[in-house]
SEZAKE-388562 format. One line per 2 residues: number of its first residue (from 1); their letters; for each residue x, y, z of C-alpha. Coordinates in steps of 0.001 Angstrom, whole numbers, plus 500000, padded with zeros to 6 digits. Example, Ala and Ser with C-alpha at 12.3 -4.5 7.8 and 13.67 -1.06 7.14 Angstrom:
! residues 2
1) AS) 512300,495500,507800; 513670,498940,507140
***
This chain:
! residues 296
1) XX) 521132,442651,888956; 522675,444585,886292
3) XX) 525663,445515,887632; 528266,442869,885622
5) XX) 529818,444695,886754; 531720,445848,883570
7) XX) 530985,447108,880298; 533094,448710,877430
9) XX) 533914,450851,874433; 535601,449860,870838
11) XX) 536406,452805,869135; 537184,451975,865290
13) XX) 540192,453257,863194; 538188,453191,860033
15) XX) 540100,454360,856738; 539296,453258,853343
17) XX) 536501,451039,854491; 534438,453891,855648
19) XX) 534144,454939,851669; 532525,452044,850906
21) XX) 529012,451257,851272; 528090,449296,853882
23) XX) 525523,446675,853560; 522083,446914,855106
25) XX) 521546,444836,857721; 518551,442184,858044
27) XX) 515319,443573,860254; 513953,440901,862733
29) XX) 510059,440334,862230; 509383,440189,866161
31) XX) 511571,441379,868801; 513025,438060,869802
33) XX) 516415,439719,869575; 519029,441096,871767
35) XX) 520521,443326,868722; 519085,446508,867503
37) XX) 519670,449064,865204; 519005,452965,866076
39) XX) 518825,455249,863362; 516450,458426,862314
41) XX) 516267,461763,863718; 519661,464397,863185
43) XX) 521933,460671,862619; 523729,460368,859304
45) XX) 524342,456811,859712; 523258,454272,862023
47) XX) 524175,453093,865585; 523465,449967,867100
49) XX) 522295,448110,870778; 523802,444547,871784
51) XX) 522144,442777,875349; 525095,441298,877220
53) XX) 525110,438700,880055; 528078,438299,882614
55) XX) 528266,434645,882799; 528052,432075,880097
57) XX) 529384,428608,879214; 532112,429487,876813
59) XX) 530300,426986,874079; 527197,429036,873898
61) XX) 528951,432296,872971; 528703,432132,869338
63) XX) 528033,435836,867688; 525949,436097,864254
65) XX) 526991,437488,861140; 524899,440340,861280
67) XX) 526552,441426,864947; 529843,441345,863720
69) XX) 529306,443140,860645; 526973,445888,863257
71) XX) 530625,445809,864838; 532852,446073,862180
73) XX) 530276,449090,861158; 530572,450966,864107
75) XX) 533696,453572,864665; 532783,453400,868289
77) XX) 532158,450212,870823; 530969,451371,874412
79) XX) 530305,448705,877119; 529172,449877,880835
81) XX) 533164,449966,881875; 536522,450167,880118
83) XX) 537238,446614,881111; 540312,446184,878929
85) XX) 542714,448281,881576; 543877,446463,884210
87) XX) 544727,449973,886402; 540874,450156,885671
89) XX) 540070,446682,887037; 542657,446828,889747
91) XX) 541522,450197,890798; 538344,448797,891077
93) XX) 539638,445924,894195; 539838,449026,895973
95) XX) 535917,450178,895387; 534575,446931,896231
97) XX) 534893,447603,900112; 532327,448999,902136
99) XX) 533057,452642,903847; 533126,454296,907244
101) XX) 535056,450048,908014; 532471,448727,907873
103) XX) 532450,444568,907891; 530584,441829,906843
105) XX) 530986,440607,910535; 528898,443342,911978
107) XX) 526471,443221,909881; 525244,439395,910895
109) XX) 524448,437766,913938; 527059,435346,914886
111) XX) 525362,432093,913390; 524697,434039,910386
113) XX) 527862,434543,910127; 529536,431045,910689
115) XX) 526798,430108,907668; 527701,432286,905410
117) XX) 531684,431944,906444; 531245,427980,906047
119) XX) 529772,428128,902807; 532177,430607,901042
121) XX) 535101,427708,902932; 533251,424956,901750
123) XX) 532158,425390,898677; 533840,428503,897381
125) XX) 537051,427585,898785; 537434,430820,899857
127) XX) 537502,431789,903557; 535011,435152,904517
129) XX) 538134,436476,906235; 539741,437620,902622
131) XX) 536489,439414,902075; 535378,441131,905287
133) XX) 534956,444551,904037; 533514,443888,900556
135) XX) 530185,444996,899772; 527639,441978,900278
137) XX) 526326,442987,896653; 529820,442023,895143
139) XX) 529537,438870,897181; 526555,437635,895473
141) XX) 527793,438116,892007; 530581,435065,893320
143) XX) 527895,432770,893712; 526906,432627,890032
145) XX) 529836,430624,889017; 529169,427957,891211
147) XX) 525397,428034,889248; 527141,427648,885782
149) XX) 526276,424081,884212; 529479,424080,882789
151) XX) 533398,424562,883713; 534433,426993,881046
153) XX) 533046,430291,881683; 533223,433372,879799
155) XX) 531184,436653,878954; 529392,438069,876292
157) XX) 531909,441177,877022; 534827,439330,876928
159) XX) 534770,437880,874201; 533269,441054,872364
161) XX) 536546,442449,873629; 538403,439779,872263
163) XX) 536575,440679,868387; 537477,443921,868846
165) XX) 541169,443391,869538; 541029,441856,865997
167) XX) 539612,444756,864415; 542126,447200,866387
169) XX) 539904,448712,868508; 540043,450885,871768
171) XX) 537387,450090,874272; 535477,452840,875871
173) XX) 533127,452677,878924; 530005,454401,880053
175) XX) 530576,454370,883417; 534103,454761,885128
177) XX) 534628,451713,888136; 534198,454425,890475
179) XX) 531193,455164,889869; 529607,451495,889479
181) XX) 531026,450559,893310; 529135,453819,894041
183) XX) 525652,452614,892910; 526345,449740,895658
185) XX) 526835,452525,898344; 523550,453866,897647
187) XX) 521552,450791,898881; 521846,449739,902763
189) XX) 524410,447396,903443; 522171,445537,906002
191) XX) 519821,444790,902956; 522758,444103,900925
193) XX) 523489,441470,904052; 520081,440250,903742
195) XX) 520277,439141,899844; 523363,437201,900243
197) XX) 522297,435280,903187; 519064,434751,901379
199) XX) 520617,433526,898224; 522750,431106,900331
201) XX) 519678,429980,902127; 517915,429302,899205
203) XX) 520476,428121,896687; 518991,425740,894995
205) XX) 515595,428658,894270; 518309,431033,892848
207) XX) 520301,428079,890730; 517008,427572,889181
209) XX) 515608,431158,888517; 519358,431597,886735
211) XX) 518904,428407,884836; 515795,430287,883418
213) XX) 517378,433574,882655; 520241,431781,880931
215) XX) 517731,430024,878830; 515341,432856,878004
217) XX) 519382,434806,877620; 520211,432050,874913
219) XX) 516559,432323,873495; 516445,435947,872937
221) XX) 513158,436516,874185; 513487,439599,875515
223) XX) 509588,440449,876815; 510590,436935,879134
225) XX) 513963,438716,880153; 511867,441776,881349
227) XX) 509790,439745,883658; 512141,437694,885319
229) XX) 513913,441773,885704; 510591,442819,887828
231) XX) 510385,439179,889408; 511294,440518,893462
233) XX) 512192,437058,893476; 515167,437726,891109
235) XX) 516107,441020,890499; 516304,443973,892548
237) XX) 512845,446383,891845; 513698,447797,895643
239) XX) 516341,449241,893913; 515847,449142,890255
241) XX) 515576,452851,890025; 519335,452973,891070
243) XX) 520338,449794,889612; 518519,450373,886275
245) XX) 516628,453350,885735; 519312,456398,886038
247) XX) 521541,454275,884588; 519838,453902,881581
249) XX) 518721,457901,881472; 522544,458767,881806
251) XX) 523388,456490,879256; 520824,457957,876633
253) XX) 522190,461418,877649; 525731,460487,876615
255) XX) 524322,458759,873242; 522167,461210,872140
257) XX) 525722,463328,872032; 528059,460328,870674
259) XX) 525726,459236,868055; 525319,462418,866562
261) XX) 528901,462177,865047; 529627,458689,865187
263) XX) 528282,455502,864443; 528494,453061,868147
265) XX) 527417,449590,868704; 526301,449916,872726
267) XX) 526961,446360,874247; 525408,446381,877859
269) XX) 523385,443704,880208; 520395,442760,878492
271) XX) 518610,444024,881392; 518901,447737,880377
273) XX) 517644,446787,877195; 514025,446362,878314
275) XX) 510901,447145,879575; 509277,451085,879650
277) XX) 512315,452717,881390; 514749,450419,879196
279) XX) 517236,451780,876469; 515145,450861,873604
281) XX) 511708,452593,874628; 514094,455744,875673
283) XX) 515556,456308,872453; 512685,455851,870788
285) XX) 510772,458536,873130; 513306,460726,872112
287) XX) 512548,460058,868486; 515410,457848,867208
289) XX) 514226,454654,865240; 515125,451586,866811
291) XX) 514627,448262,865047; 515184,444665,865785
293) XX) 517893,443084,863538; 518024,439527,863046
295) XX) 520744,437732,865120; 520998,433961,864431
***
């Protein structure tokens, strides 16, 4: 469900340190990695591909040697958002509700409803009447928390951002807020309905297909990351042409330009990474290199 709904771009103020030569970075032997180094074609110097996840127990965020010097390397950061404005993020309150008025109310049968009202109380402690025009999509992404085996959270983003606030660099997006709360009014808002209600129905299903993508996440193992992506089950493949797939051909659109004078280090949800219509097979079909680095 690759919307995290946020990712961002670091661009680097790079003086001196761009004169001096860089060290070459260590190639994985399988692709059991979520970093990735792009290079060939008309680039002069490399660029680089980091799989994100939204939600992740702050302990287990612990970024290599090799991604930070990828970082340091870069003179640009993108992530899918410019998360590091708050106008941005505030702006984006505004885009999470549904058009034309429409409510979460009408879209349930009364003891739907009083379910999914009485579990947001209950266990969310947050009553459905704060939230009766937001897009059911947005609603699911609260659940995840609760799924978290741990009490402090954080993202891969986040804390990307925070590395790149130490190097003195801006963060750039992909994708403007408006335009990710527009991907969510492309798919019905009755089958939007229908995915919350079924998550809350089946909680304890969804806590453990998470459990698994965290672990697989953690792992690296990104050929296990693409299946539990095509799993109906789990991800969204009604949808994972507008989810996923454009997404991922706009991005390579914008790269193909960026990279061509600058070096970037792309950090986005692991999910775009993979599979045929991913960012990796892309840029390779449109010649670039793109090689697994080690990342431990």
């Amino acid at each position: 469900m690759r919307s995290l709904l946020v990712c961002i771009t670091l661009i680097i103020f790079l003086s001196g340190c761009k004169a001096q030569q860089k060290p070459a970075l260590k190639i994985q032997p399988d692709n059991n990695t979520l970093l990735w180094q792009v290079s060939g074609k008309e680039l002069t110097k490399p660029s680089y591909l980091f799989g994100t996840f939204h939600l992740l127990c702050r302990d287990d965020i612990n970024f290599s040697a090799q991604l930070k010097s990828s970082l340091m390397q870069a003179d640009e950061i993108y992530m899918e958002m410019k998360m590091d404005d708050p106008a941005v993020l505030l702006g984006g309150l505004f885009y999470m509700n549904m058009k034309n008025n429409k409510t979460l109310e009408s879209l349930y049968t009364p003891v739907e409803y009083k379910k999914i009202n009485n579990y947001f109380t209950d266990t969310l402690h947050t009553p459905l009447t704060m939230l009766g025009r937001v897009k059911p999509y947005f609603l699911v992404a609260l659940l995840y928390p609760k799924m978290m085996p741990c009490k402090t959270i954080s993202g891969v983003e986040e804390e990307l951002m925070k590395l790149a606030k130490e190097d003195k660099k801006e963060i750039k997006g992909l994708e403007t807020i408006q335009f990710q709360s527009s991907v969510f009014d492309s798919i019905p808002y009755e089958w939007q309905a229908k995915e919350l209600l079924k998550n809350i129905d089946s909680s304890a299903f969804y806590k453990n297909e998470f459990d698994t993508m965290l672990l697989v996440y953690k792992q690296q193992k990104l050929d296990d990351i693409q299946k539990l992506f095509t799993k109906s089950e789990f991800g969204d493949d009604k949808y994972e042409d507008i989810l996923l797939t454009q997404r991922n051909k706009n991005w390579v659109n914008q790269l193909k330009l960026i990279m061509k004078n600058e070096s970037v280090f792309v950090a986005v949800g692991a999910g775009h990474l993979v599979g045929e219509k991913g960012l990796i097979s892309l840029l390779r079909k449109e010649g670039y290199r793109v090689d697994p680095l080690v990342n431990k």
